[in-house]
TORFI-907053 format. One record per residue (C-alpha): x, y, z; residue number from 1; residue in three letters. Coordinates in nm, 2 decimals. Example, Ala and Ser with C-alpha at 12.3 -4.5 7.8 and 13.67 -1.06 7.14 Angstrom:
<sites>
1.23; -0.45; 0.78; 1; ala
1.37; -0.11; 0.71; 2; ser
</sites>
This chain:
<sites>
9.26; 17.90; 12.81; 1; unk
9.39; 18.20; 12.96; 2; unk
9.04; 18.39; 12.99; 3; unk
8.95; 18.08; 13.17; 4; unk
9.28; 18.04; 13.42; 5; unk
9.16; 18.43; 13.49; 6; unk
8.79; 18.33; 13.60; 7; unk
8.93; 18.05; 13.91; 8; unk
8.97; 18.23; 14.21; 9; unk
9.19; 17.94; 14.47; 10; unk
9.02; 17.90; 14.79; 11; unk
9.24; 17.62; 14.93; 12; unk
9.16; 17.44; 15.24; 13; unk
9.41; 17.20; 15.43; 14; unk
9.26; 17.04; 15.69; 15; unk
9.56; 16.80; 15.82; 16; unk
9.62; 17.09; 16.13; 17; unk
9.22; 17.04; 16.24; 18; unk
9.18; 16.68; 16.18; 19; unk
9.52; 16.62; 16.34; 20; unk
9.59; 16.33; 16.06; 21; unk
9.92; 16.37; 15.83; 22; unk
9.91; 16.40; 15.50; 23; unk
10.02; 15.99; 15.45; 24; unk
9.78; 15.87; 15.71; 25; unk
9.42; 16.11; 15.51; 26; unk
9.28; 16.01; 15.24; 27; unk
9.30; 16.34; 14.98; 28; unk
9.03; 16.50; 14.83; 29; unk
8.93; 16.81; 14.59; 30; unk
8.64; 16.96; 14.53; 31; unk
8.57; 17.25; 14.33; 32; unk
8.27; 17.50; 14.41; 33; unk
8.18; 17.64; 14.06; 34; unk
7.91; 17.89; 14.05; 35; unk
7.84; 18.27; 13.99; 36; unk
8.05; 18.49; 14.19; 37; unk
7.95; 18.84; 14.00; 38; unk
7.64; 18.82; 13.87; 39; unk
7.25; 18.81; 13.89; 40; unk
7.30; 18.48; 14.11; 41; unk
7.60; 18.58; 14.33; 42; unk
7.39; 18.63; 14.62; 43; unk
7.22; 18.31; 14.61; 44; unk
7.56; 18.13; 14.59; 45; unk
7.90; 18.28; 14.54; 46; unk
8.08; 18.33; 14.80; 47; unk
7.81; 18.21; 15.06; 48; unk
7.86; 17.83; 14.88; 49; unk
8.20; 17.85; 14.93; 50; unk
8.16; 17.94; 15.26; 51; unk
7.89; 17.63; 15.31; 52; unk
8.17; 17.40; 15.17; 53; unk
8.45; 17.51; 15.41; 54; unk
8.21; 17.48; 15.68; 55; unk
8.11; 17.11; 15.60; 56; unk
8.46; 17.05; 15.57; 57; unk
8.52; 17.18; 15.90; 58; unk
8.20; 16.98; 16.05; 59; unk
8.26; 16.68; 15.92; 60; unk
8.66; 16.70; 16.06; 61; unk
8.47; 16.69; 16.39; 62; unk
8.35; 16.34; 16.34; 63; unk
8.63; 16.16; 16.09; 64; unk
8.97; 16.25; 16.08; 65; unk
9.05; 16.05; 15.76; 66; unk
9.01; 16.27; 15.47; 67; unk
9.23; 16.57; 15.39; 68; unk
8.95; 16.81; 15.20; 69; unk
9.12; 17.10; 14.94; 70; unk
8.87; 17.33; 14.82; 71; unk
8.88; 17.55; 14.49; 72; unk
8.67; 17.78; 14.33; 73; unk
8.58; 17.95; 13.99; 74; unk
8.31; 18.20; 13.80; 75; unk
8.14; 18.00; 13.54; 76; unk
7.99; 18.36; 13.43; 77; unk
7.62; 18.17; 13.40; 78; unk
7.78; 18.07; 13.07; 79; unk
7.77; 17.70; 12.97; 80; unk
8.11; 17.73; 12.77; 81; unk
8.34; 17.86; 13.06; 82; unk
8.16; 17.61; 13.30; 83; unk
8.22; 17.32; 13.11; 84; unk
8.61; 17.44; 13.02; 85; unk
8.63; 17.54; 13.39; 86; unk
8.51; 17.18; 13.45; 87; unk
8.73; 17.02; 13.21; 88; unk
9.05; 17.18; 13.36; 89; unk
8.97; 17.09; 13.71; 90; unk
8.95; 16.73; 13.63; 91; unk
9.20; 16.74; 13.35; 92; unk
9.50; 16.92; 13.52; 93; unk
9.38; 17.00; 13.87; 94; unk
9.27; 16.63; 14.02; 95; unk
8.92; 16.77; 14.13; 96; unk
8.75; 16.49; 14.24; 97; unk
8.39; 16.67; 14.28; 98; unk
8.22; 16.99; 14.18; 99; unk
7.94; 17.18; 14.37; 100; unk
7.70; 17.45; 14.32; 101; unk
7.63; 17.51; 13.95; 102; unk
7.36; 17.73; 13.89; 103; unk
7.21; 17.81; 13.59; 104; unk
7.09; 17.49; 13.43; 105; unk
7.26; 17.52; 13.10; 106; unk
7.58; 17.55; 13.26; 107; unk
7.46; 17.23; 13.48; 108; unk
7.36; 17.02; 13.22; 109; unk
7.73; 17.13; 13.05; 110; unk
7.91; 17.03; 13.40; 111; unk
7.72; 16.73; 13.40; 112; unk
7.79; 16.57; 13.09; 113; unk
8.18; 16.65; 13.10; 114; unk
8.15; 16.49; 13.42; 115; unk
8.01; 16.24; 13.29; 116; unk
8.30; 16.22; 13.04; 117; unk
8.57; 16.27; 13.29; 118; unk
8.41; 16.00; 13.56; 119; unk
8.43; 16.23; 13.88; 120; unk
8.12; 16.37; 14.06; 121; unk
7.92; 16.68; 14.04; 122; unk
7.66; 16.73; 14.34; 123; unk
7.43; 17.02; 14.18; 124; unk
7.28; 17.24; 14.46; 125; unk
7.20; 17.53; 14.24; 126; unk
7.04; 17.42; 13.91; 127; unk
6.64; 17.37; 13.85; 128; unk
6.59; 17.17; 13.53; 129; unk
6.43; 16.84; 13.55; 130; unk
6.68; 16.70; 13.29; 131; unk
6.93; 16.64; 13.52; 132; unk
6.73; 16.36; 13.66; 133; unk
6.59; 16.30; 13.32; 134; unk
6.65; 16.22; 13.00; 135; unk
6.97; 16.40; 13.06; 136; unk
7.04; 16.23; 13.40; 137; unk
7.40; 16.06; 13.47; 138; unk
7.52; 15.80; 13.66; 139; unk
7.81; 16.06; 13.83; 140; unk
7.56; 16.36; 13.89; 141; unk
7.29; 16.44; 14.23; 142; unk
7.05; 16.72; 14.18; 143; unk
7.05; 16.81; 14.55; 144; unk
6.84; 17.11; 14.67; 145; unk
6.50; 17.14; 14.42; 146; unk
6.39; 17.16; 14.09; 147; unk
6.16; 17.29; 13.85; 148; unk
5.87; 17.05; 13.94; 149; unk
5.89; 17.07; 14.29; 150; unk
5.86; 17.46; 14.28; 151; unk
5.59; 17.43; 14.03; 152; unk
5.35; 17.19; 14.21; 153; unk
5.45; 17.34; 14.51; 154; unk
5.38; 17.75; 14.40; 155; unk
5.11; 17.68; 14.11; 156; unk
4.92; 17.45; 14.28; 157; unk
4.87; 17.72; 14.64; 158; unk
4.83; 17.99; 14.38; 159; unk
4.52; 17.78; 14.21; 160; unk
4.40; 17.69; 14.54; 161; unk
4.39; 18.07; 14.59; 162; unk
4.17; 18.14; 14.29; 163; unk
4.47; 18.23; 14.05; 164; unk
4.32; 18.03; 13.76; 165; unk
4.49; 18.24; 13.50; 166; unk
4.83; 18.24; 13.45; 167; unk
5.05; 18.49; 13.22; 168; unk
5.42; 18.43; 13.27; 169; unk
5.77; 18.63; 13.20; 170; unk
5.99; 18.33; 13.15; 171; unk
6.38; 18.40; 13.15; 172; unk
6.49; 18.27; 12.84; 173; unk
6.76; 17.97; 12.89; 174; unk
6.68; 17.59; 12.99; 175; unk
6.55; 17.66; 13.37; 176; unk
6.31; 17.95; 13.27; 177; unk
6.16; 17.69; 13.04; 178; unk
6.14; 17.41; 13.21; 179; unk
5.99; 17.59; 13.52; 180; unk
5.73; 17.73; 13.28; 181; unk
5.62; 17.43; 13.12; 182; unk
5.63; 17.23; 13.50; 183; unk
5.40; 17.53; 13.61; 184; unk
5.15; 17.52; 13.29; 185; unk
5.09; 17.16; 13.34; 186; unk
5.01; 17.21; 13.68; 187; unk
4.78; 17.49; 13.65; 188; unk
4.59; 17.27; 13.30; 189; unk
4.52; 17.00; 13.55; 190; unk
4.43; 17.22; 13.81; 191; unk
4.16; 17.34; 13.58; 192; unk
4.36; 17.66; 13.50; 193; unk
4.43; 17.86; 13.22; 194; unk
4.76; 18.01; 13.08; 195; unk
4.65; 18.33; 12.88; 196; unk
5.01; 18.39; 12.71; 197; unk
5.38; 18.40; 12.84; 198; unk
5.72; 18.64; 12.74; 199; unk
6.03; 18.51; 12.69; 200; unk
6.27; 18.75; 12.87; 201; unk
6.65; 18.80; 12.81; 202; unk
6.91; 18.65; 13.06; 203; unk
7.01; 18.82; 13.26; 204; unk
6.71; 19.14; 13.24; 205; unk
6.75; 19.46; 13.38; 206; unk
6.42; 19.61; 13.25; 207; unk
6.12; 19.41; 13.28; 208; unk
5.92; 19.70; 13.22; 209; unk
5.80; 19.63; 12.86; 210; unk
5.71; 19.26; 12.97; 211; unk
5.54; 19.37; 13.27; 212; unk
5.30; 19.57; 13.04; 213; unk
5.20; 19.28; 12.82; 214; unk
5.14; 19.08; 13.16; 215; unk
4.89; 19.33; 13.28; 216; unk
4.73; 19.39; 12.93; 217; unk
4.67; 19.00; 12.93; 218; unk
4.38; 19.02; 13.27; 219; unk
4.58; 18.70; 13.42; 220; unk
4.54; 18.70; 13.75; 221; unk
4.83; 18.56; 13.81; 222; unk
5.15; 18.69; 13.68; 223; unk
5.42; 18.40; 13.74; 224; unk
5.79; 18.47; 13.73; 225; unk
6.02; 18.20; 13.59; 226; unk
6.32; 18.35; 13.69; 227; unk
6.56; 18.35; 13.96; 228; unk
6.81; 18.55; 14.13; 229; unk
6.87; 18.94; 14.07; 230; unk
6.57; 18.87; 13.77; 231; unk
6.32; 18.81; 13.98; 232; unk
6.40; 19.12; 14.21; 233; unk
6.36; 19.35; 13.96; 234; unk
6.06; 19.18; 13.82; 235; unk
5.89; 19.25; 14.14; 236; unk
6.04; 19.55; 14.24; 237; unk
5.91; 19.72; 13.86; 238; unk
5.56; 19.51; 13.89; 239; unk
5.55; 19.73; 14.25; 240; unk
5.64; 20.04; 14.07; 241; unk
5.32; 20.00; 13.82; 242; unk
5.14; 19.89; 14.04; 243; unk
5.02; 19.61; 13.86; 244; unk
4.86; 19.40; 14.23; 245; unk
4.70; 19.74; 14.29; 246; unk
4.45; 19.61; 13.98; 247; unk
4.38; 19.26; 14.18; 248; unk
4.67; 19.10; 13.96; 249; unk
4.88; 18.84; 14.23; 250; unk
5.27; 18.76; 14.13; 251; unk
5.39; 18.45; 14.17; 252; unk
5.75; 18.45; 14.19; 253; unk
5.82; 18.05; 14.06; 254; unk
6.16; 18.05; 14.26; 255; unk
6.28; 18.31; 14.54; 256; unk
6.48; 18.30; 14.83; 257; unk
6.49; 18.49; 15.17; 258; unk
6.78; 18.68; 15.04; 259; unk
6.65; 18.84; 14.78; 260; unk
6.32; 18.91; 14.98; 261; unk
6.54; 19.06; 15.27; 262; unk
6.67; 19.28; 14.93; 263; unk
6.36; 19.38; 14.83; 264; unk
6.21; 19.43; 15.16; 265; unk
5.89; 19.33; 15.31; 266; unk
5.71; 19.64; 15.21; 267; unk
5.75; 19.54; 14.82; 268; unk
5.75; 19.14; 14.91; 269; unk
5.47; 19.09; 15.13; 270; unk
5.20; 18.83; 15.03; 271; unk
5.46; 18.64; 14.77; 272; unk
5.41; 18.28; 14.80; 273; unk
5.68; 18.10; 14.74; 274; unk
5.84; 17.72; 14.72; 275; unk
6.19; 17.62; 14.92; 276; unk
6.33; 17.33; 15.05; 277; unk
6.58; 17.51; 15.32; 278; unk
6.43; 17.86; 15.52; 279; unk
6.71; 17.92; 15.79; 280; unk
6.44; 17.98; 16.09; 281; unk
6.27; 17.66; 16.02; 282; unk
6.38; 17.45; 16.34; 283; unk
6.68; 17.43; 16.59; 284; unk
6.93; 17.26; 16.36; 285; unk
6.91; 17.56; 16.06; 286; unk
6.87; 17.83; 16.28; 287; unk
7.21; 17.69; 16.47; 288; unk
7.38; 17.65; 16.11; 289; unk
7.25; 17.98; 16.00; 290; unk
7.35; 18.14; 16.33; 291; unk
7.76; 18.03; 16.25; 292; unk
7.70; 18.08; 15.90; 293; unk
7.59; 18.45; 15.95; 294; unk
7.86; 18.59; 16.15; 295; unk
8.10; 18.44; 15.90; 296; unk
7.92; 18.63; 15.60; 297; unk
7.85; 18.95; 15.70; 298; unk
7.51; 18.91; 15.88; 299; unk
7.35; 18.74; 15.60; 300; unk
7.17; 18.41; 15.66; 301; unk
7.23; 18.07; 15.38; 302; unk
7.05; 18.03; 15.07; 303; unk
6.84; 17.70; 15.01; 304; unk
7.14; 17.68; 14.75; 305; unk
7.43; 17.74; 14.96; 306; unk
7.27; 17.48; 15.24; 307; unk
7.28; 17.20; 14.97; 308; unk
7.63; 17.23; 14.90; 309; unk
7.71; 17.22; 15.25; 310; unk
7.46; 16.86; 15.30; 311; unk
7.63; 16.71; 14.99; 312; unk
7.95; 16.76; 15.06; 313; unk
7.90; 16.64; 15.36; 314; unk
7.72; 16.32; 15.21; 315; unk
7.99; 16.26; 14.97; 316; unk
8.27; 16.30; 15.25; 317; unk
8.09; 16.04; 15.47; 318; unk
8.10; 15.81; 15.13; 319; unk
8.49; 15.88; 15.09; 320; unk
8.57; 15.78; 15.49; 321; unk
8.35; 15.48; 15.45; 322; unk
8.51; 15.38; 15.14; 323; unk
8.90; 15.48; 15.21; 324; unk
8.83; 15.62; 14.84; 325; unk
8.78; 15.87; 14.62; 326; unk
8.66; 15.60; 14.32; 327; unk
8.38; 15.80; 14.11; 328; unk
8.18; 15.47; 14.09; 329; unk
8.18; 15.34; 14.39; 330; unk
8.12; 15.65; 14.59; 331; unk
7.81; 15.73; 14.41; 332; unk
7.70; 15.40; 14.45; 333; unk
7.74; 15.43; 14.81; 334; unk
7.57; 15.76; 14.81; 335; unk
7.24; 15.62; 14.69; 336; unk
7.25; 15.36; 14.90; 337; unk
7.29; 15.51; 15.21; 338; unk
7.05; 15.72; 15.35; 339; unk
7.09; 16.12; 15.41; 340; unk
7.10; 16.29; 15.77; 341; unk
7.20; 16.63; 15.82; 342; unk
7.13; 16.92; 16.02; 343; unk
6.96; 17.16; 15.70; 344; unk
6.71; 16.85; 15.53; 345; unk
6.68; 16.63; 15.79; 346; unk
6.67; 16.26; 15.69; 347; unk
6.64; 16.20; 15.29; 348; unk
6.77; 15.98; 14.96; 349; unk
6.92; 15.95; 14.66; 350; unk
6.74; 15.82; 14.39; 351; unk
6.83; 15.58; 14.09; 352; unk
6.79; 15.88; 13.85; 353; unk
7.03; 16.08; 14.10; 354; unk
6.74; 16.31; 14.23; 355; unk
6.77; 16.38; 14.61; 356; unk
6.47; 16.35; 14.80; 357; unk
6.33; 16.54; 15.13; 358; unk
6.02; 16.82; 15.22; 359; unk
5.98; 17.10; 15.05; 360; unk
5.82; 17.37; 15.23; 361; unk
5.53; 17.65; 15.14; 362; unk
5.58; 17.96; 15.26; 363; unk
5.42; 18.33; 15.27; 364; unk
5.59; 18.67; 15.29; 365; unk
5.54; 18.82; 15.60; 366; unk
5.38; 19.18; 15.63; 367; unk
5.65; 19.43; 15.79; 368; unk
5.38; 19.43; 16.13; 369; unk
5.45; 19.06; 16.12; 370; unk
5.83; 19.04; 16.13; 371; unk
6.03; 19.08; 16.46; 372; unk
6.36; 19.10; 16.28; 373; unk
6.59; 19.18; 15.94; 374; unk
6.57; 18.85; 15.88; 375; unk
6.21; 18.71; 15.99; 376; unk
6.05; 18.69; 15.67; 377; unk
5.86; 18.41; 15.61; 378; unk
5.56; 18.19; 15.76; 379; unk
5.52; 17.84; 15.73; 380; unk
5.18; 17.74; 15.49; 381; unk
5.23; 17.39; 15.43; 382; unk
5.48; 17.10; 15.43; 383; unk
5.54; 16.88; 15.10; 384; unk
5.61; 16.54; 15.23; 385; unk
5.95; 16.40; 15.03; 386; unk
5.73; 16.11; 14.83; 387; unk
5.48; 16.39; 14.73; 388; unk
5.74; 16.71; 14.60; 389; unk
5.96; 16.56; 14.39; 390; unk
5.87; 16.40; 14.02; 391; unk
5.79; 16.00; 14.07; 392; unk
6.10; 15.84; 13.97; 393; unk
5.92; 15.64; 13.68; 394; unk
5.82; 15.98; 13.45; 395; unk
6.10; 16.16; 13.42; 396; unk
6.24; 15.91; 13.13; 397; unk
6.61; 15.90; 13.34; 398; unk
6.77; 15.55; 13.15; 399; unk
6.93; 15.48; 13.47; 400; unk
6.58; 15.38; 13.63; 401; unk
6.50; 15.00; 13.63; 402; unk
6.91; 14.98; 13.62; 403; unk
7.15; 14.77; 13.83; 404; unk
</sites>
């Protein structure tokens, strides 16, 4: 347990000075934010999501003053076997009441079912598999931000639209890569598509380059990448060193956010399509959240990520106030009853099989001509309406649908 103790970095908040409340009169709370600090996904959450947490805590002192909020935070290394004995700890010997974040869906799916075990709450913001609100869904886990089938229909589907009927793909090699594969090929067979052949890739991947060869020897005309974070970056930074569009062949990077396009740069990026449920230049209530959130990060704007830990902790404090209580059951219950409101989704649910719903959002890389700043990077294609970009809650074979 001592590699472990090493991995939590303490990021303690005490709110009693902000809220005004003594410790007697606030109800006490601890959430941990547990996600990858170091590597190929620190930028999409690290630091930024514990960042997202403190400031919901902070927001949500402006309106209640009846819950004390501790945070904590730890490196789960993208590997399911720290996560879960990070996970264990916190709930064990540290009274965490919730965890946050969790990217990386084997780690998730690890979280979730020592959750489960434990009875305390994890709110996923970082994690694509469909199994979290499927067969392996829970009755003490929300799957907050997206998913593997809403960036599938939402990606695959413009893609086929665009005449990208065949499909080769370089699929990271864990449960997320997977599933976001197999949500894209059935998209693309109904669609009338074709998938010509697909790589599983090593997590994380450095060098793409070999895969990237077979991709271009295949004639798909669309190259998809079912990969995230600092993978995905180097897919399409080596696929613009071959040159492999300059032959007519489109990527399709499966899930991408603005901070790794504002990486990359527009130059390299331009013309990705691309699937998110949070862009911080979307309307007047992200660009204000981004615009705090920034100068507390070093000029860098939220993750779609790092923007659902901040609207679920904020649901699950306004389910703690309501209740005077931190009880597992009864805050979840409350949860997906009550609806969601906050300034990054708008108005949204939770479902039965713990899925929370709200628009996704289709976007296109701008050109470099096109941008008037660092961080203008994407326009607006199309807007998934909430009932249409999630999974209908009967087909994802959750046991907790039909329940209660």
């Amino acid at each position: 347990m001592a590699r472990i103790r090493r991995c939590i970095v303490s990021a303690a908040i005490s709110l009693a000075a902000v809220t005004g409340a003594s410790s007697a009169e606030a109800i006490r709370v601890k959430v941990g934010v547990l996600n990858d600090m170091s590597g190929v996904y620190s930028d999409t959450g690290g630091k930024g999501s514990v960042l997202a947490a403190r400031m919901a805590v902070e927001d949500f002192a402006q309106a209640s003053k009846d819950v004390q909020v501790e945070i904590v935070s730890a490196d789960h290394q993208n590997k399911p076997d720290v996560g879960a004995a990070i996970a264990r700890q916190w709930y064990d010997r540290d009274n965490v009441d919730a965890i946050l974040d969790v990217p990386t869906s084997s780690v998730a799916l690890a979280v979730s079912q020592v959750t489960r075990e434990k009875n305390r709450i994890f709110i996923d913001s970082g994690a694509g598999t469909t199994e979290l609100t499927g067969k392996q869904c829970s009755p003490n886990t929300i799957q907050w931000t997206y998913d593997t089938y809403a960036l599938a229909h939402g990606t695959a589907g413009a893609m086929l639209k665009r005449g990208g009927d065949t499909w080769y793909f370089l699929t990271a090699d864990y449960a997320f890569g997977l599933s976001l594969q197999s949500e894209a090929s059935a998209v693309i067979d109904k669609g009338g598509g074709r998938v010509l052949g697909a790589a599983r890739v090593p997590f994380p991947a450095n060098d793409v380059s070999s895969f990237l060869l077979q991709a271009q020897a295949s004639g798909a005309k669309v190259v998809g990448l079912a990969n995230a974070g600092g993978d995905t970056v180097n897919a399409v930074k080596q696929a613009h060193e071959f040159g492999l569009t300059d032959s007519g062949q489109k990527l399709a990077a499966l899930l991408i956010y603005a901070v790794d396009v504002h990486s990359m740069g527009l130059q390299i990026a331009q013309g990705l399509v691309l699937t998110e449920s949070f862009y911080w230049d979307l309307n007047p209530g992200t660009r204000a959240f981004s615009e705090r959130f920034s100068k507390r990060s070093g000029d860098r704007m939220p993750t779609m990520n790092q923007a659902g830990v901040y609207a679920g902790l904020l649901h699950y404090l306004k389910a703690v106030a309501a209740l005077r209580s931190t009880d597992p059951q009864a805050t979840m219950a409350w949860m997906k009853a009550n609806p969601t409101d906050d300034p990054l989704f708008g108005k949204g649910s939770v479902r039965a099989d713990g899925r929370k719903v709200h628009p996704m959002y289709l976007f296109e890389v701008k050109a470099p001509a096109e941008s008037k700043g660092a961080w203008d990077l994407y326009k607006l294609l199309d807007t998934i309406p909430a009932e249409q970009a999630f999974r209908p809650l009967g087909e994802g074979g959750c046991p907790l649908v039909g329940k209660g």
